[in-house]
PDB file with SEQRES, HELIX, SHEET and CRYST1 records, atoms N, CA, C and O in Angstrom:
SEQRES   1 A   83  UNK UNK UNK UNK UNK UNK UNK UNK UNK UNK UNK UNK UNK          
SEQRES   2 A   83  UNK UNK UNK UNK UNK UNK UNK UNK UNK UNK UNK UNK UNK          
SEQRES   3 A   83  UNK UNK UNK UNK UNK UNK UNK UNK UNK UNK UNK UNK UNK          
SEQRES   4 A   83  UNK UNK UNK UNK UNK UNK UNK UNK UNK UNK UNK UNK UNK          
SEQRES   5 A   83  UNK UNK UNK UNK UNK UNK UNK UNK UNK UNK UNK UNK UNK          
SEQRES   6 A   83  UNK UNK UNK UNK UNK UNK UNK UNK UNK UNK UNK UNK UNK          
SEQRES   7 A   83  UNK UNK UNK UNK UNK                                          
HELIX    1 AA1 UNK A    2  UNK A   13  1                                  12    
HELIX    2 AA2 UNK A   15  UNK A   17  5                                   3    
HELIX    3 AA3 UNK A   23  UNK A   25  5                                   3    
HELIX    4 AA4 UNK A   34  UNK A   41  1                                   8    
HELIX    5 AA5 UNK A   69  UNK A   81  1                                  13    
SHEET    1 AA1 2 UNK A  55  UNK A  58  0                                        
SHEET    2 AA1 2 UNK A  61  UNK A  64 -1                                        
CRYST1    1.000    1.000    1.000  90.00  90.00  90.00 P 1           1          
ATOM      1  N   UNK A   1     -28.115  67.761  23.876  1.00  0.00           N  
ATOM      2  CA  UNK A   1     -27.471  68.792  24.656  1.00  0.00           C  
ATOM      3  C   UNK A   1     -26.995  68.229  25.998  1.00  0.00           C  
ATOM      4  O   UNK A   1     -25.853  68.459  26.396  1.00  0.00           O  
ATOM      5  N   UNK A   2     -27.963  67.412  26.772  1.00  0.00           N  
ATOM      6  CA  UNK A   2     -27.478  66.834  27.882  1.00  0.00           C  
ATOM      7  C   UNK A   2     -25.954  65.750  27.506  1.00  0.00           C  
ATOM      8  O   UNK A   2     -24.998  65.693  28.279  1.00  0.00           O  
ATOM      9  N   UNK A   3     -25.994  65.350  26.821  1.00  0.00           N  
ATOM     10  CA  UNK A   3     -24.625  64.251  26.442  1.00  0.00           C  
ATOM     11  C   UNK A   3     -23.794  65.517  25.939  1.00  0.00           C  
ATOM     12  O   UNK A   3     -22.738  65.244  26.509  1.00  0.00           O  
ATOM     13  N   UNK A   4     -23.639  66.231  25.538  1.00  0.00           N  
ATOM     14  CA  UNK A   4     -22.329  67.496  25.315  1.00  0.00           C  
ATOM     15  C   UNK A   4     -22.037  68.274  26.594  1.00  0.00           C  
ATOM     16  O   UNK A   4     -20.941  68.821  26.716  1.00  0.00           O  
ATOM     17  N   UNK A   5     -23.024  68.358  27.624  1.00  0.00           N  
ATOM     18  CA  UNK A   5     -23.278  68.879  29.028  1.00  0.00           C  
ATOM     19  C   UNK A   5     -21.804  67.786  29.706  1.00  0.00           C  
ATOM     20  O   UNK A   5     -20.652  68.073  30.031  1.00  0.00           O  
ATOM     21  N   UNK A   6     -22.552  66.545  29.684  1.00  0.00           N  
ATOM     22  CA  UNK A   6     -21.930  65.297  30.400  1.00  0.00           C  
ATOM     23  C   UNK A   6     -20.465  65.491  30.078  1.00  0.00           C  
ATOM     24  O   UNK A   6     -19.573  65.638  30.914  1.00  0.00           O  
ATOM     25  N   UNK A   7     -20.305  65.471  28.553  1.00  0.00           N  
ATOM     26  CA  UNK A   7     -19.356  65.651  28.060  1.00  0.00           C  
ATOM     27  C   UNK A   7     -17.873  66.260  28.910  1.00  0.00           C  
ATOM     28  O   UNK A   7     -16.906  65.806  29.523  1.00  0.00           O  
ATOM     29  N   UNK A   8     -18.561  67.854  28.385  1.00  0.00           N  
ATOM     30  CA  UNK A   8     -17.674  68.852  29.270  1.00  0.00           C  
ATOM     31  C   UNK A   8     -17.640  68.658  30.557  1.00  0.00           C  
ATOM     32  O   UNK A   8     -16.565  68.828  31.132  1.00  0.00           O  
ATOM     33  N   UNK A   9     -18.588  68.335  31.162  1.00  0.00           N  
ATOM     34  CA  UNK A   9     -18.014  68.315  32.376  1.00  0.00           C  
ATOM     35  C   UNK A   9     -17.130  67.114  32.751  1.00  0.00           C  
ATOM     36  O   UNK A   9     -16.057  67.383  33.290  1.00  0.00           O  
ATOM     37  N   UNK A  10     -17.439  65.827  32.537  1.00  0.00           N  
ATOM     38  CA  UNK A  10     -16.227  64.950  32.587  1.00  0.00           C  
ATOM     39  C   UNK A  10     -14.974  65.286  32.338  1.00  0.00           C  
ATOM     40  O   UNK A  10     -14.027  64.780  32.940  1.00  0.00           O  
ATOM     41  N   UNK A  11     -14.845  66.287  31.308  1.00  0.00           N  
ATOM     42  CA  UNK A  11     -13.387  66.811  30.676  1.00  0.00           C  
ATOM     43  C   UNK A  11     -12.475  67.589  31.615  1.00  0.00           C  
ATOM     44  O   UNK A  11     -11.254  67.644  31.764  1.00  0.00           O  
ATOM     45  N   UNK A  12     -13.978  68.423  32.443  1.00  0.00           N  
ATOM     46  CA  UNK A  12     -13.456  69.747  33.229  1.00  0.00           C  
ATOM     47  C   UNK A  12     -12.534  68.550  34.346  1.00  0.00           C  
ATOM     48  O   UNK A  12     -11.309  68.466  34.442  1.00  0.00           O  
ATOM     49  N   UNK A  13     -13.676  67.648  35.161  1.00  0.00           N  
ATOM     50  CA  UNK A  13     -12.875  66.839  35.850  1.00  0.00           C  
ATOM     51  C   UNK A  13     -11.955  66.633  35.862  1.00  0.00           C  
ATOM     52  O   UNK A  13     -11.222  66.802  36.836  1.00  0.00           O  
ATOM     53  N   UNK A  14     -11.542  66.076  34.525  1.00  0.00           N  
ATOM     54  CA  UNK A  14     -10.097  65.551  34.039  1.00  0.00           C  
ATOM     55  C   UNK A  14      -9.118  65.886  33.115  1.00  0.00           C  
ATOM     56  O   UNK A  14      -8.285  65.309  32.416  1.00  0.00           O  
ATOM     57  N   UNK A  15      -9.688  67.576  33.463  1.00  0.00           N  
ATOM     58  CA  UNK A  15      -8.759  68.813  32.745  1.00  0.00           C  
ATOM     59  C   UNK A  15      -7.144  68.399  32.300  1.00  0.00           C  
ATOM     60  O   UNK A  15      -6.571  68.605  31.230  1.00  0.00           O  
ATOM     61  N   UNK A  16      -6.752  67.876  33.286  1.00  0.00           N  
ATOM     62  CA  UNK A  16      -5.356  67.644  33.560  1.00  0.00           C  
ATOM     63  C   UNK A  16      -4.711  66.863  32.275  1.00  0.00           C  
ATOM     64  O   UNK A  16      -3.516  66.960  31.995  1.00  0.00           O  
ATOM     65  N   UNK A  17      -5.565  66.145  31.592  1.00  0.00           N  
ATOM     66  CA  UNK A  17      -5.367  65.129  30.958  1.00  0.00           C  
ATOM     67  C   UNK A  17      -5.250  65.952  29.293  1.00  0.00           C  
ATOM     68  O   UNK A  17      -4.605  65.433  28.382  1.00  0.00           O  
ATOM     69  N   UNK A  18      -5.772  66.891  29.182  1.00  0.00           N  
ATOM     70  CA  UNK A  18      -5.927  67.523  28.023  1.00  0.00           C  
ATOM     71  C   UNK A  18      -4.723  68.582  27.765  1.00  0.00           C  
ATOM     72  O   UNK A  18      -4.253  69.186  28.729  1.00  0.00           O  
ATOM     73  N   UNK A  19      -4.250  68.792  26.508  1.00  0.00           N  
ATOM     74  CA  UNK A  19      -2.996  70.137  26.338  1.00  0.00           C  
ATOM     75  C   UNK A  19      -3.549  71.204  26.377  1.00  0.00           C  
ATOM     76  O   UNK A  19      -2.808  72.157  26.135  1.00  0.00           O  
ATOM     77  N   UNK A  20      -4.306  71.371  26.533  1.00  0.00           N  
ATOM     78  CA  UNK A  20      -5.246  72.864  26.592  1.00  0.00           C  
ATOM     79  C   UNK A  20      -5.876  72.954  28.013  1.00  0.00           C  
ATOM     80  O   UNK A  20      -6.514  72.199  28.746  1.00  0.00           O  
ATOM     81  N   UNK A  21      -5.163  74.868  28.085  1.00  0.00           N  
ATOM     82  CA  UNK A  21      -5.732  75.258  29.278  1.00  0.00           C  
ATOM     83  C   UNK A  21      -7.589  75.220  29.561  1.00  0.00           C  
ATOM     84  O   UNK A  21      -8.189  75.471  30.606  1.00  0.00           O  
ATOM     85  N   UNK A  22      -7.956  74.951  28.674  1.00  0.00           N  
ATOM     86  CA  UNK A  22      -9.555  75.133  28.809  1.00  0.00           C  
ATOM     87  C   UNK A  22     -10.294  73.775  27.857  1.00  0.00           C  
ATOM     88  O   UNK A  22     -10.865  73.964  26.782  1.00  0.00           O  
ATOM     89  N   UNK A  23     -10.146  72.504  28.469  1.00  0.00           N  
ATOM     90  CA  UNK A  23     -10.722  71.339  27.714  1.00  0.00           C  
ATOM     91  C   UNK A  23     -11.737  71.471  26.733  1.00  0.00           C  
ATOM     92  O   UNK A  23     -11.868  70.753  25.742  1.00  0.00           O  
ATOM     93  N   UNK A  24     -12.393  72.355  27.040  1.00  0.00           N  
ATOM     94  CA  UNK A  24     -14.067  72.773  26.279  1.00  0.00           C  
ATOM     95  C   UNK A  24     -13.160  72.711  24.512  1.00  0.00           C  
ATOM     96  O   UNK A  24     -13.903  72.219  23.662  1.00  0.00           O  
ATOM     97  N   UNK A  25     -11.659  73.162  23.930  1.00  0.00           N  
ATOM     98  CA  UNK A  25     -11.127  73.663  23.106  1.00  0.00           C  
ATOM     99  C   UNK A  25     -11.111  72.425  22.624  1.00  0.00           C  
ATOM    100  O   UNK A  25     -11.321  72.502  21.413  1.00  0.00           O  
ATOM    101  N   UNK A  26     -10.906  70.860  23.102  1.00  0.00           N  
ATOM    102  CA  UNK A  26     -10.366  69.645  22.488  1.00  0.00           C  
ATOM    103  C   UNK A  26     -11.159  68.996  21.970  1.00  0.00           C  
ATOM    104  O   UNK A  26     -11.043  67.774  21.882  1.00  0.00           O  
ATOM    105  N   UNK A  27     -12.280  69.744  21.446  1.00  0.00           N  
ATOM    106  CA  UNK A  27     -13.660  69.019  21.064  1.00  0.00           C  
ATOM    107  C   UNK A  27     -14.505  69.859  19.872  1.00  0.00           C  
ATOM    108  O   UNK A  27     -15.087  70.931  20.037  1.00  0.00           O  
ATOM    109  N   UNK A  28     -14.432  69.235  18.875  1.00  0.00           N  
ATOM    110  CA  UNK A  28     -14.977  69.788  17.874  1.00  0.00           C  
ATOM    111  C   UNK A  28     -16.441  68.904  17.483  1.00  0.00           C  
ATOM    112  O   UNK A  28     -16.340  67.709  17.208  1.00  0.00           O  
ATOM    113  N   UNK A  29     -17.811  69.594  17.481  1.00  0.00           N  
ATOM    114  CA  UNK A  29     -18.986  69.027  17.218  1.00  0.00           C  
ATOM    115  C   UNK A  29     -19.379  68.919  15.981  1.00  0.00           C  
ATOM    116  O   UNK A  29     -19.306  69.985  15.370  1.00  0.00           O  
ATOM    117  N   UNK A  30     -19.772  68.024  15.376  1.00  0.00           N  
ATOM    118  CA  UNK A  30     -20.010  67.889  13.681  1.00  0.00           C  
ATOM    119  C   UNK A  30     -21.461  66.948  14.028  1.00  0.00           C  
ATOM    120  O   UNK A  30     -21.654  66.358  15.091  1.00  0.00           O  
ATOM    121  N   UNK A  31     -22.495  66.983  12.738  1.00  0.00           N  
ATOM    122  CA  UNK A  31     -23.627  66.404  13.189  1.00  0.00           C  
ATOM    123  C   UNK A  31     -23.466  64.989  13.297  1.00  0.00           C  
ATOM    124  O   UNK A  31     -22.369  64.434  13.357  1.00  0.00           O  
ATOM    125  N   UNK A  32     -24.883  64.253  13.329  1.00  0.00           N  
ATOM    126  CA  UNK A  32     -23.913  62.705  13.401  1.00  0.00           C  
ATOM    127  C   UNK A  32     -24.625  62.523  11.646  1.00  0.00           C  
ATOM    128  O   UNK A  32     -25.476  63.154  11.019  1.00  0.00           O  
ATOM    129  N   UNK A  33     -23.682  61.231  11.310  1.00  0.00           N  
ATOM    130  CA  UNK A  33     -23.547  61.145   9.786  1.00  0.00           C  
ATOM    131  C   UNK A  33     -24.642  60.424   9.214  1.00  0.00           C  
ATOM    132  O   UNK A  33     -24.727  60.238   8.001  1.00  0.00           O  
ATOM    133  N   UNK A  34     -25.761  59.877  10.316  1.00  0.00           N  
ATOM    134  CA  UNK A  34     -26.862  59.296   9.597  1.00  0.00           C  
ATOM    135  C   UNK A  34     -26.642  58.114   8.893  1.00  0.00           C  
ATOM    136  O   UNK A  34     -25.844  57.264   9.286  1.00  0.00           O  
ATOM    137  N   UNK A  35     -27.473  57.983   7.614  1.00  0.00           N  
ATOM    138  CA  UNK A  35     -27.166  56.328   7.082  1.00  0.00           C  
ATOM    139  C   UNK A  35     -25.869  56.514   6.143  1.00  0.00           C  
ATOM    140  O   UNK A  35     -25.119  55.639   5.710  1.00  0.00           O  
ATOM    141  N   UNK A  36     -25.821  58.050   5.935  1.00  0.00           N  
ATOM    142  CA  UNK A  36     -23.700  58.055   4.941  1.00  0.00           C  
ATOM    143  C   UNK A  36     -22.713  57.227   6.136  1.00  0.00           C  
ATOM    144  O   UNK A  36     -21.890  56.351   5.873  1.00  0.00           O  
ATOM    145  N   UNK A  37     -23.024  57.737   7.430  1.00  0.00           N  
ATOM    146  CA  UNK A  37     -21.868  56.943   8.396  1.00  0.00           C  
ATOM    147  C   UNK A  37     -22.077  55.865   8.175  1.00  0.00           C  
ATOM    148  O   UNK A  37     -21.101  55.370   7.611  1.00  0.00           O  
ATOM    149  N   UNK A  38     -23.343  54.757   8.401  1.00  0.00           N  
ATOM    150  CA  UNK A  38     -23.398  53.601   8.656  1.00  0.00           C  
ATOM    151  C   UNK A  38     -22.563  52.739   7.346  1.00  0.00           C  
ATOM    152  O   UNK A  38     -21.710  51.858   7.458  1.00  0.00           O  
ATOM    153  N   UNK A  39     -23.245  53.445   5.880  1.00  0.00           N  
ATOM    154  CA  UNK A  39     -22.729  52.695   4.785  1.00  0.00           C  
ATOM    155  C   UNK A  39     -21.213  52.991   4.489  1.00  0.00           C  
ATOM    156  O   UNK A  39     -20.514  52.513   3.596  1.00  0.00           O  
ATOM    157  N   UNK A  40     -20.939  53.750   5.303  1.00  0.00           N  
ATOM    158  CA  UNK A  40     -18.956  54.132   4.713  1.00  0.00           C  
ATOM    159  C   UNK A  40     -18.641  53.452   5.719  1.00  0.00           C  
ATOM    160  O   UNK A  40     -17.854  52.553   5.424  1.00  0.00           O  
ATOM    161  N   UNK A  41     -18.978  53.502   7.019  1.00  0.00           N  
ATOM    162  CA  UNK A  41     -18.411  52.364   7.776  1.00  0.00           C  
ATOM    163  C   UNK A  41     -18.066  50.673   7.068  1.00  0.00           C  
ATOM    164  O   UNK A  41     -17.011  50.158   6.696  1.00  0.00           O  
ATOM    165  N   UNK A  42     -19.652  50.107   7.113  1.00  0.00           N  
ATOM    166  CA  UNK A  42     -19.804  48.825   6.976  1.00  0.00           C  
ATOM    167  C   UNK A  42     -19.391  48.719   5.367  1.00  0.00           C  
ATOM    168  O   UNK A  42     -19.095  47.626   4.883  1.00  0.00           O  
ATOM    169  N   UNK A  43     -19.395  49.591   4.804  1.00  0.00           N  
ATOM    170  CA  UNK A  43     -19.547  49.271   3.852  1.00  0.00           C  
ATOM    171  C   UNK A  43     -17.293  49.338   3.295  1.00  0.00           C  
ATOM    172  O   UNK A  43     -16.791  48.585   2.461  1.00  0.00           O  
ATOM    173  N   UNK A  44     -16.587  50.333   4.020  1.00  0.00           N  
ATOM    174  CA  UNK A  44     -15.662  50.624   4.309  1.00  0.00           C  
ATOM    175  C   UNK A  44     -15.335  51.542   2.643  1.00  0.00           C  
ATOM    176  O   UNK A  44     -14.307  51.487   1.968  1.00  0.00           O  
ATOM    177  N   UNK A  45     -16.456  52.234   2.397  1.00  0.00           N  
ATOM    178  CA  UNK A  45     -16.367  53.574   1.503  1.00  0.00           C  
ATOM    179  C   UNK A  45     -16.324  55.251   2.427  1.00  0.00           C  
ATOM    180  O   UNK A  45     -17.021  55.743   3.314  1.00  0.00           O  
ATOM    181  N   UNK A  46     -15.182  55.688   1.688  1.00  0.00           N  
ATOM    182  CA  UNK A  46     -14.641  57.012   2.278  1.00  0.00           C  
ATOM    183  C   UNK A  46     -16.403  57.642   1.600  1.00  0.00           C  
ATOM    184  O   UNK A  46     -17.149  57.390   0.653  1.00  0.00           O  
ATOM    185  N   UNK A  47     -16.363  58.699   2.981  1.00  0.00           N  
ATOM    186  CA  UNK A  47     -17.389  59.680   2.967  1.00  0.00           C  
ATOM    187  C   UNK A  47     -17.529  60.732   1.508  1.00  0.00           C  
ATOM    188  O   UNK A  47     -18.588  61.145   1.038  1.00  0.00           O  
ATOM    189  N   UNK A  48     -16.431  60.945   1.096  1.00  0.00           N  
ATOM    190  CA  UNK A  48     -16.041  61.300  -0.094  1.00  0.00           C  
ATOM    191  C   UNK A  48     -16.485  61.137  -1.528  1.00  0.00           C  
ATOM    192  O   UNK A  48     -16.815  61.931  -2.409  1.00  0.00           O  
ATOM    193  N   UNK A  49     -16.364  59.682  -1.439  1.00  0.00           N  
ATOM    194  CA  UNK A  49     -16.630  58.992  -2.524  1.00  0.00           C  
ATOM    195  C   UNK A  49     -18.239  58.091  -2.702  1.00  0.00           C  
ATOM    196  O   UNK A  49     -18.580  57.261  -3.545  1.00  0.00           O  
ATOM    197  N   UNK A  50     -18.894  58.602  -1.666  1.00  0.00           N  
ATOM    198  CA  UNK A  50     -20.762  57.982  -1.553  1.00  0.00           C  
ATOM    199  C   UNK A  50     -21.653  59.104  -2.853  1.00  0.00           C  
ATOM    200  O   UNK A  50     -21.463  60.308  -3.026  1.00  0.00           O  
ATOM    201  N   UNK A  51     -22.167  58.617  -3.249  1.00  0.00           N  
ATOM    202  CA  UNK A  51     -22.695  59.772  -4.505  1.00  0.00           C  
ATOM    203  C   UNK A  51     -24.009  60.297  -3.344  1.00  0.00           C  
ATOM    204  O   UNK A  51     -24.308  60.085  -2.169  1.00  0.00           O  
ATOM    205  N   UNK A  52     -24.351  60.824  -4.110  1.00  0.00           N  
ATOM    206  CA  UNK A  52     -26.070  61.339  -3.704  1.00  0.00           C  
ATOM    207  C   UNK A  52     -27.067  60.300  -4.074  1.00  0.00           C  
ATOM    208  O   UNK A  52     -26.708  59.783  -5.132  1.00  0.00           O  
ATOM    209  N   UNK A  53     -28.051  59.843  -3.680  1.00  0.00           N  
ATOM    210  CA  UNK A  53     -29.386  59.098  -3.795  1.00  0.00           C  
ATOM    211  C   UNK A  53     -28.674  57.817  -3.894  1.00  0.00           C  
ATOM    212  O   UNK A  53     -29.483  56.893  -3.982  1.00  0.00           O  
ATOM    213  N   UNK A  54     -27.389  57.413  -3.911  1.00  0.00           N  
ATOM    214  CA  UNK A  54     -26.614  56.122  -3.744  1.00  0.00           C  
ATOM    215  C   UNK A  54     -27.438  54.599  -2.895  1.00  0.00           C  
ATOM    216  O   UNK A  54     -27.462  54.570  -1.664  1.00  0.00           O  
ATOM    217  N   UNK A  55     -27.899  53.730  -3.514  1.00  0.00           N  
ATOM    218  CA  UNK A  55     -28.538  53.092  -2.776  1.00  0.00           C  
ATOM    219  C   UNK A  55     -27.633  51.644  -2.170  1.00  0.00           C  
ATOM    220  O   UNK A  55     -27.280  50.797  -2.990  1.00  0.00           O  
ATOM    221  N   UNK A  56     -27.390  51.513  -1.038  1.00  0.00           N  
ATOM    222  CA  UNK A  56     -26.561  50.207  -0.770  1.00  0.00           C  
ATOM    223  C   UNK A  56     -26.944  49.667   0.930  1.00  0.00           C  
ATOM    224  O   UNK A  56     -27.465  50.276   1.864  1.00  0.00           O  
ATOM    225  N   UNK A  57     -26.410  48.231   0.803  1.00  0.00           N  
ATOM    226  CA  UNK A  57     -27.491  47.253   1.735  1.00  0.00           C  
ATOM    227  C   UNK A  57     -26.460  47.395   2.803  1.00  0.00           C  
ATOM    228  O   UNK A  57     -25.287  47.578   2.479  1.00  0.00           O  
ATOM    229  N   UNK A  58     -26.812  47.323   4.036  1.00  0.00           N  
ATOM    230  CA  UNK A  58     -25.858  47.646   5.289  1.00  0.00           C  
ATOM    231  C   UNK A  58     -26.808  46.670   6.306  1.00  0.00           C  
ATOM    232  O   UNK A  58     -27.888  46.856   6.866  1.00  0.00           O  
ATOM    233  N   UNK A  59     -25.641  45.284   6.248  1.00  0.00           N  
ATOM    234  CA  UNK A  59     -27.136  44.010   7.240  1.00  0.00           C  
ATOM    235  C   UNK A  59     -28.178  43.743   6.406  1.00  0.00           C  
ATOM    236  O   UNK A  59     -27.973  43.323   5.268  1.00  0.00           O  
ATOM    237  N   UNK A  60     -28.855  43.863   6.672  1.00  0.00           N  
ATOM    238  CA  UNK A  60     -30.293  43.554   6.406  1.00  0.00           C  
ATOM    239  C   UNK A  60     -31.385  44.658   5.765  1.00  0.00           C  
ATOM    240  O   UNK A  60     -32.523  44.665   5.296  1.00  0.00           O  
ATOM    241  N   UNK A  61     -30.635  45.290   5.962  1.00  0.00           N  
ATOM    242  CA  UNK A  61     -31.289  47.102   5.190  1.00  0.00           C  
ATOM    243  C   UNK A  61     -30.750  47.592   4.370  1.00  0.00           C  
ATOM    244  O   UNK A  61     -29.523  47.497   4.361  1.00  0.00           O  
ATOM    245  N   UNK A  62     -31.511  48.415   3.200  1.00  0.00           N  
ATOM    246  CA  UNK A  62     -31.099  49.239   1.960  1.00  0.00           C  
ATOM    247  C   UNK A  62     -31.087  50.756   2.746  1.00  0.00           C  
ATOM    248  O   UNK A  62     -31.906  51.131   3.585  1.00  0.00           O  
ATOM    249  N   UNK A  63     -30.335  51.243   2.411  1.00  0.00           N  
ATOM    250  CA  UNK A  63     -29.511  52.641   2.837  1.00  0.00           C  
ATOM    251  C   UNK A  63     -29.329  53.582   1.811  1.00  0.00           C  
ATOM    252  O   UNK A  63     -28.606  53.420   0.828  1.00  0.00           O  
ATOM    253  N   UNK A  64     -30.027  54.602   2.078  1.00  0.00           N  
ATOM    254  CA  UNK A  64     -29.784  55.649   0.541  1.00  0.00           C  
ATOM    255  C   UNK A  64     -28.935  57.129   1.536  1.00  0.00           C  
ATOM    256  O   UNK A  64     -29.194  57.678   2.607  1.00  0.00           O  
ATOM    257  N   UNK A  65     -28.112  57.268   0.726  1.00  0.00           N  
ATOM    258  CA  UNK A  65     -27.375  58.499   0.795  1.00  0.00           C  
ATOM    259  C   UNK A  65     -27.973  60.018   0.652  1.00  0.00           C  
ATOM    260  O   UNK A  65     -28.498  60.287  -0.428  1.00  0.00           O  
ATOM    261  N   UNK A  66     -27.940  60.816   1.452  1.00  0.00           N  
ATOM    262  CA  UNK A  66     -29.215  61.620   1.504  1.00  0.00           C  
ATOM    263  C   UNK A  66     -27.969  62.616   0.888  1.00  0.00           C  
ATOM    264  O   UNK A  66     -26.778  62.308   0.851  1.00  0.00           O  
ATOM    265  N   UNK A  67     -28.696  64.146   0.322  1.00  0.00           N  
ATOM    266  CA  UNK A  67     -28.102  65.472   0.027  1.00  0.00           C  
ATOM    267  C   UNK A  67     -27.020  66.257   1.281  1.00  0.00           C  
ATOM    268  O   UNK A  67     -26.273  67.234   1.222  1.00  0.00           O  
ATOM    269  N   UNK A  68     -27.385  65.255   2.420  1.00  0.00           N  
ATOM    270  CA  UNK A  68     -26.473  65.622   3.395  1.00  0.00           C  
ATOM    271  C   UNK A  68     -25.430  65.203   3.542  1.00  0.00           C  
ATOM    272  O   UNK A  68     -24.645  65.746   4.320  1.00  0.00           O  
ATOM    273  N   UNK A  69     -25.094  64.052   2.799  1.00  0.00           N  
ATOM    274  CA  UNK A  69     -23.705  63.970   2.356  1.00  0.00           C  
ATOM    275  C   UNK A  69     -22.712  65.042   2.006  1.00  0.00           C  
ATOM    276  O   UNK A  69     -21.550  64.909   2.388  1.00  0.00           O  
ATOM    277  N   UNK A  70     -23.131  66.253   1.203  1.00  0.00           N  
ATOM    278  CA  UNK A  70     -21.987  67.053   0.912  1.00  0.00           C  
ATOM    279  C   UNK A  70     -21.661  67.883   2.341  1.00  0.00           C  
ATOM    280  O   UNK A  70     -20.591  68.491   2.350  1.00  0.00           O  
ATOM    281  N   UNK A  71     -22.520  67.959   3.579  1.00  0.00           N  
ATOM    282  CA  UNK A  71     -22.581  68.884   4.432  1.00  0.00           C  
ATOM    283  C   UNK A  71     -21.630  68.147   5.583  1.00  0.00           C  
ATOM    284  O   UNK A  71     -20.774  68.622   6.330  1.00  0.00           O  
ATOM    285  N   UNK A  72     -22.279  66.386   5.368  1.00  0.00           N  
ATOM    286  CA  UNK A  72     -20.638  65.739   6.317  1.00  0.00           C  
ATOM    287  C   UNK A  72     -19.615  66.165   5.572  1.00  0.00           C  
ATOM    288  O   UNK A  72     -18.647  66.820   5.960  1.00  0.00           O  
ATOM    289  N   UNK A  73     -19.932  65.640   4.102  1.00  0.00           N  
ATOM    290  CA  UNK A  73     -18.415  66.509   3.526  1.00  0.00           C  
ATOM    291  C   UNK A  73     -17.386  67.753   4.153  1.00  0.00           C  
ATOM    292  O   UNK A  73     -16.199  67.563   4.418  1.00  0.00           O  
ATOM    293  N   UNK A  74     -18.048  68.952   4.314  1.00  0.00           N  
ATOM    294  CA  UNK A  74     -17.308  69.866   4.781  1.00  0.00           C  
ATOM    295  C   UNK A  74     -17.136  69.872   6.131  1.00  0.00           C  
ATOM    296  O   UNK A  74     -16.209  70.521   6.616  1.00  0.00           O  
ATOM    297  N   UNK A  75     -18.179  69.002   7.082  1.00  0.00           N  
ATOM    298  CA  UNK A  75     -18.018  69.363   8.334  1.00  0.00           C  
ATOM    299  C   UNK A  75     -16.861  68.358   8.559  1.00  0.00           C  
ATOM    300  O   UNK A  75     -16.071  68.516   9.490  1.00  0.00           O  
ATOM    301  N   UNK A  76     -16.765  67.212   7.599  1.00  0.00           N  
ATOM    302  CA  UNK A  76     -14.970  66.551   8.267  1.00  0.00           C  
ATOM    303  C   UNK A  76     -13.875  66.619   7.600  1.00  0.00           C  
ATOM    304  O   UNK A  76     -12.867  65.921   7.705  1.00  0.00           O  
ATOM    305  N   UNK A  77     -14.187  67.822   6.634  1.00  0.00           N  
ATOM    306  CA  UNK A  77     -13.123  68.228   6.220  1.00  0.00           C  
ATOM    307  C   UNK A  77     -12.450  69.364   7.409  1.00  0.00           C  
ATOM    308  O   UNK A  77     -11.261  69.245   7.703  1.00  0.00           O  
ATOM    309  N   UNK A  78     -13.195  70.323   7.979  1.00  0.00           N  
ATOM    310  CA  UNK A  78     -13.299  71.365   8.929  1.00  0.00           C  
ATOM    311  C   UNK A  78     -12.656  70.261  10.091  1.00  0.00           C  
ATOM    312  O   UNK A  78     -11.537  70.455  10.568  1.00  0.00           O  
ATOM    313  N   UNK A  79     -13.490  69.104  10.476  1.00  0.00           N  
ATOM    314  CA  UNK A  79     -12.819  68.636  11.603  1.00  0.00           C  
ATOM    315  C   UNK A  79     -11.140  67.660  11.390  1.00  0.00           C  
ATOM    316  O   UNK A  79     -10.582  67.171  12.373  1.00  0.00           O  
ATOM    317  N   UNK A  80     -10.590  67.541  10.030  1.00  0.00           N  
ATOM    318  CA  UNK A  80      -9.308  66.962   9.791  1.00  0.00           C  
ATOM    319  C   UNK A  80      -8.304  68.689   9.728  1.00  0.00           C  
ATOM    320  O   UNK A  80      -7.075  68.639   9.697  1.00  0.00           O  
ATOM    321  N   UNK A  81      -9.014  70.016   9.717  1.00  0.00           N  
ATOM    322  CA  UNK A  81      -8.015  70.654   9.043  1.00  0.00           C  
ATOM    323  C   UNK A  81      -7.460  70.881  11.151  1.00  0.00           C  
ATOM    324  O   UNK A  81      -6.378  71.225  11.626  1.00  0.00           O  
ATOM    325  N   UNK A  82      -8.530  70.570  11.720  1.00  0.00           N  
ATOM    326  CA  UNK A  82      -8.274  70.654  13.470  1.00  0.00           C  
ATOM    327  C   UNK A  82      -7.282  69.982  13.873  1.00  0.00           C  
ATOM    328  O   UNK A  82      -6.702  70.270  14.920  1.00  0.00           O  
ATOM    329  N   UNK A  83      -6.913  68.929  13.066  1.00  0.00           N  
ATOM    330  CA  UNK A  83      -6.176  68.247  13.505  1.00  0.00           C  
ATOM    331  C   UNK A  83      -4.509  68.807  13.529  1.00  0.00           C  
ATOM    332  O   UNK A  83      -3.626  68.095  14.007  1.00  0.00           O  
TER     333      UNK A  83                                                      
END                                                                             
């Protein structure tokens, strides 16, 4: 909460910089993606296409794809339709 605090207020600062009369609007919050982000990153697999219980090595570590995969699913689908 304190880093979304920081957030906005840096924005308010530099209101000017944003197309919207009220910066708070240019920011959409989605959770963070856990070990699905790390392995679609490094691994350079769309969020999409990670199955469930999916097991794959990212560095030096095995990485399993949790049931929360389908929930990034919708939350960046919600944050591309923002766009």
């Amino acid at each position: 909460m304190m880093y979304i605090e920081s957030v906005l207020a840096l924005a308010e600062r530099f209101s000017s910089l944003f197309g919207y009369n009220d910066p708070r609007n240019a920011f959409v919050l989605i959770d963070d993606l856990h070990s699905a982000g790390r392995i679609s990153g490094a691994r350079r697999i769309p969020i999409a296409e990670l199955t469930v219980n999916g097991l794959r090595t990212v560095g030096t570590r095995r990485l399993q794809v949790t049931s929360s995969v389908t929930r990034y699913r919708r939350e960046l689908k919600y944050l591309a339709s923002m766009i």
